[in-house]
C-alpha positions in Angstrom: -36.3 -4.0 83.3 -36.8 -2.4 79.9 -34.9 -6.0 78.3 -38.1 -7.7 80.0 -40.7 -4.7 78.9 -39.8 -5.2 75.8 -39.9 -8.7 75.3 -43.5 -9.2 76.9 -44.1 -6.1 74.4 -42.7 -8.6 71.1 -44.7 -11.4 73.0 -48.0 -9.8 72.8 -47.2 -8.1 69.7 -46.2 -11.8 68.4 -49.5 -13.4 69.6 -51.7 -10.1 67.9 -50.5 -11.2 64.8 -50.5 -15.0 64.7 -54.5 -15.1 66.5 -56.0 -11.8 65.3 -54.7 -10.3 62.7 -53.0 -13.1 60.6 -56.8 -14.8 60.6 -58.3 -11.9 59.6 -56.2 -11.2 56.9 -56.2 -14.3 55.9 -59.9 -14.6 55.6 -60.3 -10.9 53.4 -57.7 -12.9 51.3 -59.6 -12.9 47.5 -58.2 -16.4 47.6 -60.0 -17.4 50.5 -63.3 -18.0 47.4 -63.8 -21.6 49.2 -65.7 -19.7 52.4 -68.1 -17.5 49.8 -68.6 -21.3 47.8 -69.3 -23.2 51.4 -71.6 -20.3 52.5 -73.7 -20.6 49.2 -73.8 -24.5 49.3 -74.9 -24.1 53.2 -77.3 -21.7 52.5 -79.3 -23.1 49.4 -79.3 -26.6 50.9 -81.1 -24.7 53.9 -83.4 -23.0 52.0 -84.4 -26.3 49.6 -84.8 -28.0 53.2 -87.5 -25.9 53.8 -89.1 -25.2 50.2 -89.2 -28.9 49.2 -89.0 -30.7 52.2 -92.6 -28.6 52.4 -94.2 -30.7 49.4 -92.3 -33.9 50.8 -93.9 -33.9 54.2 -97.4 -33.5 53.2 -96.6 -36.4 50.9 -95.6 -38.6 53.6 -98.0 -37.0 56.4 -101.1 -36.0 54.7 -103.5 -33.1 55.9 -100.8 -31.9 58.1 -98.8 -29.1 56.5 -101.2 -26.4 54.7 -100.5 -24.5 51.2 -99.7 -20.9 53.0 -97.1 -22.9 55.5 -95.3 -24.4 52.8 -94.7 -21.4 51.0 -94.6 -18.9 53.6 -91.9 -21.6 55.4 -88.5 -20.7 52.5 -89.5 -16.5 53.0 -88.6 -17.4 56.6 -85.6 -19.8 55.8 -84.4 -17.0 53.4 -85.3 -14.2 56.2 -82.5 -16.3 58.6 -80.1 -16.7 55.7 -79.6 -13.5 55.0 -79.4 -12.4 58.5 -76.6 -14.9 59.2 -74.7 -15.1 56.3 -74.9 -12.4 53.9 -72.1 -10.7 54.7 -70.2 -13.5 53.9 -71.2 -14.4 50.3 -74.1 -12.1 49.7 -76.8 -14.6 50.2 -77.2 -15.2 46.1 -79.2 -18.9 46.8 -80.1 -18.6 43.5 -78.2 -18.6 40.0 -80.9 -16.0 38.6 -79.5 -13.7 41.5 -76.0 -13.9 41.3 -76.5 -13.6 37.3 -79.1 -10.7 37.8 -76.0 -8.8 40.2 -73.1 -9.7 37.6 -75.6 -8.1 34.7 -75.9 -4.8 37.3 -72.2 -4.7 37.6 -72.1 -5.3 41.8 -70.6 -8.9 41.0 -67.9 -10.3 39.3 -68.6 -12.5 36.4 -65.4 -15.0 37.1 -67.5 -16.1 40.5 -70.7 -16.7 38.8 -69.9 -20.4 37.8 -68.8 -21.2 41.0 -71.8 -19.4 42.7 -73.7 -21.6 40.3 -72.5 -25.1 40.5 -72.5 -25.1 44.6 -76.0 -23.5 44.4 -77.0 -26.5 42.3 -75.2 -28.6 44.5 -76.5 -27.8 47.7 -80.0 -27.9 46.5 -79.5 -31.5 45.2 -77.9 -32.6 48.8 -80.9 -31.2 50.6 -83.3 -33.2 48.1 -81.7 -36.3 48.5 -81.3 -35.8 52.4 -84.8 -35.5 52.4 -85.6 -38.7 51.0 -83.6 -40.2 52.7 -85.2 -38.9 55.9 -88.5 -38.8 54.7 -88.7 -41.9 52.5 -90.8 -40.2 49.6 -90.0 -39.1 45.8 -88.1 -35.8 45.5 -90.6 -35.2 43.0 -93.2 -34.6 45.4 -90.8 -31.1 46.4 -89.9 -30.1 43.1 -92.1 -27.3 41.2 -94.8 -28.3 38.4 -97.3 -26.1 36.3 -100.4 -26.3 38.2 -103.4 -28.8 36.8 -105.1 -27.3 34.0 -102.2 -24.6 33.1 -99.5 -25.5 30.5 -96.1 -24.4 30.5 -96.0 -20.8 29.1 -98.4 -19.7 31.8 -96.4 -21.3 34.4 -93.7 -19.2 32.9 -95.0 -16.1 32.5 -96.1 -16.4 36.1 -92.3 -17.2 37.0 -91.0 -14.4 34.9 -93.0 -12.2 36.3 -92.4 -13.3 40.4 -88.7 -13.6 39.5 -89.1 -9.8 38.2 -90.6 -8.9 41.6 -88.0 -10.7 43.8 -84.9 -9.5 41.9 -86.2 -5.9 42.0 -87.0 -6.0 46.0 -83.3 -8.1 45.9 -81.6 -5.4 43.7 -82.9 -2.3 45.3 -82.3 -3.5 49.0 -79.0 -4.1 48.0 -78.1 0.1 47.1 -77.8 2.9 49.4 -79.0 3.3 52.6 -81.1 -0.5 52.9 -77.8 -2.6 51.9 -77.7 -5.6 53.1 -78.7 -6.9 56.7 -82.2 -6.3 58.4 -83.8 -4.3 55.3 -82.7 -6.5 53.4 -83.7 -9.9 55.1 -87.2 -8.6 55.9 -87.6 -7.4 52.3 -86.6 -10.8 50.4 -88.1 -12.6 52.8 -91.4 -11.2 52.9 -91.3 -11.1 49.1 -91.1 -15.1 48.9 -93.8 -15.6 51.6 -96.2 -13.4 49.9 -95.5 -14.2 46.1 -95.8 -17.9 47.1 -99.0 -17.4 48.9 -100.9 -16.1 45.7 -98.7 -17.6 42.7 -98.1 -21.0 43.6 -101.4 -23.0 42.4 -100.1 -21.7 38.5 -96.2 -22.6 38.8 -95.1 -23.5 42.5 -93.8 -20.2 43.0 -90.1 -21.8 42.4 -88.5 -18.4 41.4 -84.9 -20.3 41.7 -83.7 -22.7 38.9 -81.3 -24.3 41.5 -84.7 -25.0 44.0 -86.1 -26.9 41.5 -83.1 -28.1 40.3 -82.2 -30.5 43.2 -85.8 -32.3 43.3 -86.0 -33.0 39.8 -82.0 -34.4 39.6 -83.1 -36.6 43.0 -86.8 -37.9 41.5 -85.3 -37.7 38.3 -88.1 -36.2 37.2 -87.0 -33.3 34.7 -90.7 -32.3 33.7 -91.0 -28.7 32.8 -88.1 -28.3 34.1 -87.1 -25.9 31.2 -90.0 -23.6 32.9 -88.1 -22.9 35.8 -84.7 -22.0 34.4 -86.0 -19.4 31.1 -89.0 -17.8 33.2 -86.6 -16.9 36.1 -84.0 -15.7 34.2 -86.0 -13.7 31.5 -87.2 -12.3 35.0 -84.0 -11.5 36.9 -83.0 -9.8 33.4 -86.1 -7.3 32.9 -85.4 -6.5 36.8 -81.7 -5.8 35.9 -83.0 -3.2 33.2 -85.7 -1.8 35.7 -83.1 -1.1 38.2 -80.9 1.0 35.9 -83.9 2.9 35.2 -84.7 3.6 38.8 -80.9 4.0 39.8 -78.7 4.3 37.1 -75.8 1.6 36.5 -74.4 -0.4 39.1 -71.1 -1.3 41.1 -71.0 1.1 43.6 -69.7 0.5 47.0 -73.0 -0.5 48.5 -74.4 -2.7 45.7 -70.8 -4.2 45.0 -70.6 -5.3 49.1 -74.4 -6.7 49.5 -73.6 -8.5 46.4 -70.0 -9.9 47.4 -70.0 -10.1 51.0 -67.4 -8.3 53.3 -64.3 -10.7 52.5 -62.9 -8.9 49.4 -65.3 -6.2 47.6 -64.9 -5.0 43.9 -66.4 -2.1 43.3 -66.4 -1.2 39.3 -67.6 2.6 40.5 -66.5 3.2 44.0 -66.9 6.9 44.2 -70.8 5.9 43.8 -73.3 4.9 47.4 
């Protein structure tokens, strides 16, 4: 009887570690980078669905989509992302994020190119699925300094967005907000409002990757320039600003909204 007791005892001990905890392990494996990479690509093509496709639409169906839905729309897309993904690879979506969180110490700087190129990839996928869907330039969902503004104003106004969204990014991403439902409503609420009031001057891109994928697909690389330097002279004022409100970075809590749960480096673990 015990013979039996304890082989059904190896058997369910044998099936615990081949279906639970060899899966698990194998996903908190630092090698397993591919899922943070596929999560990124999923969720930027998502969120250039939205943001472009916006433009796109109202290009193909005119009078039908107003200003504040097409910019309130990506706060919303970004609002879901978050929730749904960002424990997995932080929810970056944006190579001025994950460059503003390597610069704060909460990400590592080996990941940034890979962040980077998916990012760029997934926003280019999502521009050519919409015209193929759509059957309209990309150009008409890419970003462009509004009539009668040239390019440093468009610039200053995405410098100064970009500082507002990597702040409200940054600081949900320490302490007590983390990542999660704090964090989801703060980011996405951010997008919808900045876009409602800054987008008649520069589109309200705040993401070199969002305008990235329109402008490869319509090939139509206007300005583009604007929407790389004015984001990332903005993510890297609100990297300074957040060291003056909270010190340096890479503790536990900036380092895991940063990273995702999979495998978290923390530079200063002993620090919340």
């Amino acid at each position: 009887m015990s013979e039996q007791l304890e082989q059904a005892e190896r058997g369910i001990l044998g099936w615990i570690d081949r279906d639970i905890t060899g899966p698990l392990a194998d996903f908190q494996d630092p090698n397993q980078e591919w899922r943070r990479l596929f999560s990124e690509f999923y969720g930027t093509f998502l969120l250039v669905l939205v943001a472009a496709g916006g433009g796109m639409m109202s290009q193909a169906f005119p009078n039908t989509i107003s200003r504040s839905a097409a910019v309130v729309a990506p706060g919303l897309m970004v609002m879901g992302i978050i929730l749904f993904m960002g424990k997995v690879s932080g929810a970056h979506l944006n190579p001025a994020v994950s460059l503003a969180f390597a610069l704060r110490g909460d990400f590592p700087w080996r990941r940034v190119p890979g962040y980077i190129i998916v990012q760029l990839a997934g926003a280019t996928v999502a521009a050519l699925f919409l015209r193929w869907v759509i059957g309209v330039s990309a150009k008409y969902g890419s970003n462009y300094p509004g009539e009668g503004y040239g390019a440093w104003q468009a610039l200053l106004m995405e410098a100064v967005l970009t500082l507002g969204l990597v702040s409200v990014i940054l600081g949900t991403a320490s302490g007590a907000q983390n990542i999660g439902v704090f964090g989801a409503l703060g980011v996405g609420s951010y997008i919808a409002l900045a876009g409602l009031w800054g987008s008649p001057i520069s589109g309200t891109s705040m993401n070199p990757a969002r305008t990235f994928g329109p402008d490869l697909v319509g090939l139509t690389f206007t300005d583009y320039w604007v929407y790389v330097v004015g984001p990332l002279l903005g993510a890297a004022i609100a990297v300074g600003i957040a060291y003056v409100l909270r010190g340096p970075g890479g503790g536990k809590s900036g380092s895991g909204a940063a990273q995702g749960a999979l495998f978290t480096e923390a530079d200063r673990p002993e620090q919340d």
